[in-house]
C-alpha positions as CSV (number, residue, x, y, z in Angstrom):
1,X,24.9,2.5,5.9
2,X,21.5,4.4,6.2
3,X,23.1,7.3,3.9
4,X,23.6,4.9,1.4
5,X,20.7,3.4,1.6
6,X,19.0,6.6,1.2
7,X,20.6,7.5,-1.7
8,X,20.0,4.4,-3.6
9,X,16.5,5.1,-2.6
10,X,16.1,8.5,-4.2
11,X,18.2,7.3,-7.7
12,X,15.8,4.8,-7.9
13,X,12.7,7.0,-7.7
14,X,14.1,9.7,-9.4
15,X,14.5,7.1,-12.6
16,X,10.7,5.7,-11.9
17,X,9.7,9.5,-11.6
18,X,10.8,9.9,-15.2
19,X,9.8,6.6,-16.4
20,X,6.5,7.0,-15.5
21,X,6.1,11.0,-15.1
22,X,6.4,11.2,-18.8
23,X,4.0,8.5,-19.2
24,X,1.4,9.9,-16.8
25,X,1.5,12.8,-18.7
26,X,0.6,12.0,-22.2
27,X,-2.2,9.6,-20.5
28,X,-3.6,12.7,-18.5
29,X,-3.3,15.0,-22.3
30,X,-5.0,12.1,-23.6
31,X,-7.9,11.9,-21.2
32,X,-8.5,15.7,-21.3
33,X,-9.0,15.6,-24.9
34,X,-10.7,12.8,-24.6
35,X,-13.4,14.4,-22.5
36,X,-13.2,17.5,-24.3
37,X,-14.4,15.4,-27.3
38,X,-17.0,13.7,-25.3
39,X,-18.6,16.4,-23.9
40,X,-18.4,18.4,-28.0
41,X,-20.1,15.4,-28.8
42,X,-22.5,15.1,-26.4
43,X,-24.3,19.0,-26.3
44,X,-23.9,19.6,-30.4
45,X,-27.2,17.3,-30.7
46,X,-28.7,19.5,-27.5
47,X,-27.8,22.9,-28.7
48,X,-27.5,23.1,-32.4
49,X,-29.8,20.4,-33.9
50,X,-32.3,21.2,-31.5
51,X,-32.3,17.9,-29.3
52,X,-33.9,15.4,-32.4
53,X,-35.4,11.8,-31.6
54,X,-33.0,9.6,-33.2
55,X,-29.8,11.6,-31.2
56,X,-31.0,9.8,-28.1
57,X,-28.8,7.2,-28.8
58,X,-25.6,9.5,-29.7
59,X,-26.4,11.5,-26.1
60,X,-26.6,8.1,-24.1
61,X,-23.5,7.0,-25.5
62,X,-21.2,10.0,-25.3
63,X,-22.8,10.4,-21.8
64,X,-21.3,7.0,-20.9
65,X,-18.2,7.7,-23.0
66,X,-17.7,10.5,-20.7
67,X,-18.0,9.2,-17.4
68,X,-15.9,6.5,-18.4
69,X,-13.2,9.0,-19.1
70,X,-13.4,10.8,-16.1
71,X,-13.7,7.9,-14.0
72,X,-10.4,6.6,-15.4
73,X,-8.8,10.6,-15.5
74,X,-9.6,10.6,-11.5
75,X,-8.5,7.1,-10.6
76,X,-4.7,7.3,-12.2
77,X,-4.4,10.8,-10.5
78,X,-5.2,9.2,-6.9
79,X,-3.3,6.7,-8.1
80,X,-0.1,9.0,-8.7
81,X,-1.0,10.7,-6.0
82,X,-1.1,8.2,-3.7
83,X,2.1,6.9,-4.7
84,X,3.8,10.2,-4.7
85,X,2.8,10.6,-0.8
86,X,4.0,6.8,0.2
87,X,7.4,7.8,-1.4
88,X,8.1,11.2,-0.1
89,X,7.1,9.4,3.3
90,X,10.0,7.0,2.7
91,X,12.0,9.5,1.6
92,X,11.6,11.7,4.7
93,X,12.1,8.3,7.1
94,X,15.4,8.0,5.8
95,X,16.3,11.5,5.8
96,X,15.7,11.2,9.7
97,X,18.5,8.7,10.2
């Protein structure tokens, strides 16, 4: 009965595993470019144009644009993290019996 269990167990997070593993992934791509943009974005009024008056503006937002995108990069990993670790605990419960 356990056995069975089990296995039922490890389909179904194999098929949420690729459901959402696929998914995690293009969000992650996304949020890496989307910092890489940010941060382009932020230091090309600093270092080329010299730091001018009116970029305060650009620099404040990109600054905020940033740390938005890295506070939403780091919580969906410890998200997927945390998740990963409560399943592979399941996983290893059954395995047991």
């Amino acid at each position: 009965m356990s056995r069975h269990l089990y296995l039922e167990l490890r389909k179904i997070s194999h098929e949420i595993d690729s459901i959402f593993g696929t998914q995690m992934t293009i969000k992650m791509a996304c949020y890496f470019g989307w910092i890489a943009h940010d941060l382009r974005e932020l230091l090309y009024p600093i270092l080329v144009k010299n730091y001018v008056k009116p970029k305060i503006m650009t620099i404040i937002f990109y600054t905020f644009c940033l740390s938005n995108n890295i506070c939403k990069f780091l919580i969906i990993n410890y998200i997927y993290e945390t998740i990963t670790t409560k399943v592979n605990k399941i996983i290893l419960n059954f395995k047991k019996y």
